[in-house]
C-alpha positions in Angstrom: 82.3 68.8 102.9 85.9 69.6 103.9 87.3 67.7 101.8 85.1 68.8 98.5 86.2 72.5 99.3 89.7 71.7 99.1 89.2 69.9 96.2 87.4 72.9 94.4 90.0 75.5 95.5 92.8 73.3 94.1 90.8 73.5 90.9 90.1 77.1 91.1 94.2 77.6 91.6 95.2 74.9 88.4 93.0 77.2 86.2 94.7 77.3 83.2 95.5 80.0 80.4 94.4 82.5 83.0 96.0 85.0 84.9 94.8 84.5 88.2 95.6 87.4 90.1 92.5 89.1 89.0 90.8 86.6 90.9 89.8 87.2 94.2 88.3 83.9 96.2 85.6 85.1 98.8 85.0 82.2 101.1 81.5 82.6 102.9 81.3 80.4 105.7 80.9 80.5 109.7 84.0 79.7 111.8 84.0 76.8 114.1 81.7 74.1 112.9 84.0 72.2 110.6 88.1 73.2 109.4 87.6 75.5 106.5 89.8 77.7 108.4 92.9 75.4 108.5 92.2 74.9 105.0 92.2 78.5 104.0 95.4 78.5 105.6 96.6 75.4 104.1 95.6 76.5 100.5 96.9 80.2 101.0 100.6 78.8 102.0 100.6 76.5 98.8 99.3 79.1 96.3 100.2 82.5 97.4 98.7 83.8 93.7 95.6 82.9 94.8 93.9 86.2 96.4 91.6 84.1 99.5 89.2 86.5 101.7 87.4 85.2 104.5 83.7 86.2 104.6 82.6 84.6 108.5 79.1 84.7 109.8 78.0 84.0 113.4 76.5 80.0 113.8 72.7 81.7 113.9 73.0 82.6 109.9 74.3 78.9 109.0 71.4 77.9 107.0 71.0 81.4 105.4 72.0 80.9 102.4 70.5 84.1 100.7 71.5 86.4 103.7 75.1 85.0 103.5 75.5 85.9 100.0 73.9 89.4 99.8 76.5 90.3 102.6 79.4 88.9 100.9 79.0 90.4 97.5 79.0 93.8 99.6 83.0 93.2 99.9 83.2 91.9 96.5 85.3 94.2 94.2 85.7 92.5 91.3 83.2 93.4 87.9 82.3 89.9 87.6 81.1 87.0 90.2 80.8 84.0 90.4 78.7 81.8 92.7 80.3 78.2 93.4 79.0 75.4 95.7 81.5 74.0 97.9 81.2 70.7 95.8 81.1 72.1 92.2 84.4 71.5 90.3 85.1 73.6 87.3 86.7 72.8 84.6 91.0 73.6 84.3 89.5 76.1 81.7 86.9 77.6 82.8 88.0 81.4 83.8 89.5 81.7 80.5 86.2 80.9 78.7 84.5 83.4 80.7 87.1 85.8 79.9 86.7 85.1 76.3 83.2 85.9 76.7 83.1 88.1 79.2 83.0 91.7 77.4 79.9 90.7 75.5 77.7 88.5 78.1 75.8 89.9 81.6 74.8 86.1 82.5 77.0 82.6 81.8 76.0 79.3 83.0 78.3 75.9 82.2 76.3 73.6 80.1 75.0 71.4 83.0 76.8 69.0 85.3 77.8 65.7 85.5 77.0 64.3 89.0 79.4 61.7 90.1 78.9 57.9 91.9 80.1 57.2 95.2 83.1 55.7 94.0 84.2 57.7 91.9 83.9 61.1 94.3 85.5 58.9 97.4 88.9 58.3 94.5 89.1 62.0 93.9 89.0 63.1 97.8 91.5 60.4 98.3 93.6 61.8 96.2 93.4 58.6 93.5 92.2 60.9 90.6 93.4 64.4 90.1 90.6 66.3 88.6 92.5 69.4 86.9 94.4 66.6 84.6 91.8 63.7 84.2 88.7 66.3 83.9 87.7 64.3 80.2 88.2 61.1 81.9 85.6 62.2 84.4 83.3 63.4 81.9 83.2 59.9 80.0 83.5 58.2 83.0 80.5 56.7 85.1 77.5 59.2 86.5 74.6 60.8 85.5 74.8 64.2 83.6 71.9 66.4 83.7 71.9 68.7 80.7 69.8 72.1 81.5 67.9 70.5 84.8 65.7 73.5 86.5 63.4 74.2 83.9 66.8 75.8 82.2 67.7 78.2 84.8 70.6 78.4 85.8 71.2 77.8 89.4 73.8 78.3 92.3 76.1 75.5 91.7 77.4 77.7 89.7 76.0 81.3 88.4 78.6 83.4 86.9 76.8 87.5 86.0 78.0 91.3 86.3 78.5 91.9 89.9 75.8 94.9 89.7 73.3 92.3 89.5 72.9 90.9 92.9 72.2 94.4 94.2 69.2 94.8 91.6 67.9 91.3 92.6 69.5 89.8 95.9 69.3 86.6 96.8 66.0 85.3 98.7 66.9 85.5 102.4 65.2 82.4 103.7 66.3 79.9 106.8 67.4 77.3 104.2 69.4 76.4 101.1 66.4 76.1 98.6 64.7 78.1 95.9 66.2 81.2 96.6 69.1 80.1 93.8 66.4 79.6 91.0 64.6 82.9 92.2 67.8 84.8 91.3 68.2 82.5 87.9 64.9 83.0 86.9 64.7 87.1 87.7 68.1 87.7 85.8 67.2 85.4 82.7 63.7 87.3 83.4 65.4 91.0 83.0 68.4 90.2 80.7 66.9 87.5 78.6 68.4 83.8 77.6 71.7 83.5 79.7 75.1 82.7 78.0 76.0 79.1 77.9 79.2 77.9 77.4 78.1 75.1 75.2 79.7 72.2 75.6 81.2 72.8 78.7 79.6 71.2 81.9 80.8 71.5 85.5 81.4 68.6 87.9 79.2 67.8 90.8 80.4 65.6 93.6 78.2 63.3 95.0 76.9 63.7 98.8 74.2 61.3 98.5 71.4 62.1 101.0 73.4 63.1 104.0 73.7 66.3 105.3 75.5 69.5 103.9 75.7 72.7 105.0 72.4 74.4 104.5 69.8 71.6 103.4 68.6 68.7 105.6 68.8 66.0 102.9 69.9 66.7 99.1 69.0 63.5 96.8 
């Protein structure tokens, strides 16, 4: 899980054809149980342009996903935000679509996700393939890619809507990492009506097979 962080925020700083000092990175997460705060540090050193705040929890709220994120969008100042899983990658364009978008649309989702194999995810933690400049190779590559999964909702691997949103409709607060992501999909599309997708355009999803992740027992 350390690993697929770092990975994701290297993405998040190689976005290209996008100024990304309006971007401001809000890491939710609680202290002590694994290195994500060596790796802020790490990744704030390397990529100074890259506005990093740490939004930490005490161990009880670990599993609370909904509470976690309802608290953190309380600090949030930008218009726009975006929810990311820890092993989402986005594409090296993807802020710039949204952008380009961005004054018209309330609600954007990618179009799906390609899940990858093993193999393939153990190459790109190991440094073997570099996801920001082989991101088409990894789409044609070996996996499974799920088109609009969730009954077409979009949902929190990656939700990008108006920040104004999340205090209308917060986030479930539950003890786990389930449901309460299509809740929130399915209230917005509910209120706003179909969601922008950018067509075309899928995220990345690293596999974790059926071990444990922060938040959720077992994930298939």
């Amino acid at each position: 899980q350390i690993h697929s962080q770092l990975i994701k925020r290297l993405l998040l700083a190689h976005q290209q054809h996008f100024d990304l000092r309006s971007v401001e990175v809000i890491i939710c997460y609680v202290p002590g149980i694994d290195a994500t705060d060596d790796l802020i540090d790490s990744v704030a050193l390397t990529y100074p342009n890259l506005h990093i705040v740490r939004s930490a929890f005490p161990e009880r709220y670990m599993n609370s996903k909904g509470f976690l994120i309802n608290e953190t969008a309380k600090i949030a100042r930008g218009e726009w935000i975006m929810l990311l899983d820890s092993d989402t990658l986005l594409p090296p364009d993807y802020f710039a679509k949204i952008e380009a978008i961005s004054a018209t649309a309330e609600f954007i989702a990618p179009d799906g996700r390609k899940l990858l194999p093993k193999d393939v995810t153990a190459r790109i933690l190991m440094g073997e393939i570099n996801p920001w400049n082989q991101w088409q190779q990894l789409l044609d590559g070996p996996g499974e890619f799920r088109h609009r999964e969730t009954l077409g909702i979009p949902v929190g691997f990656c939700q990008t809507f108006r920040a104004k949103y999340l205090q209308e409709f917060p986030y479930l607060e539950v003890d786990h990492f389930e449901t309460a992501d299509m809740q929130f999909g399915g209230q917005l599309r509910n209120h706003l009506g179909q969601e922008t997708r950018l067509s075309g355009t899928p995220v990345i999803h690293l596999d974790h097979g059926g071990s444990q992740w922060y938040g959720t027992q077992k994930h298939m």
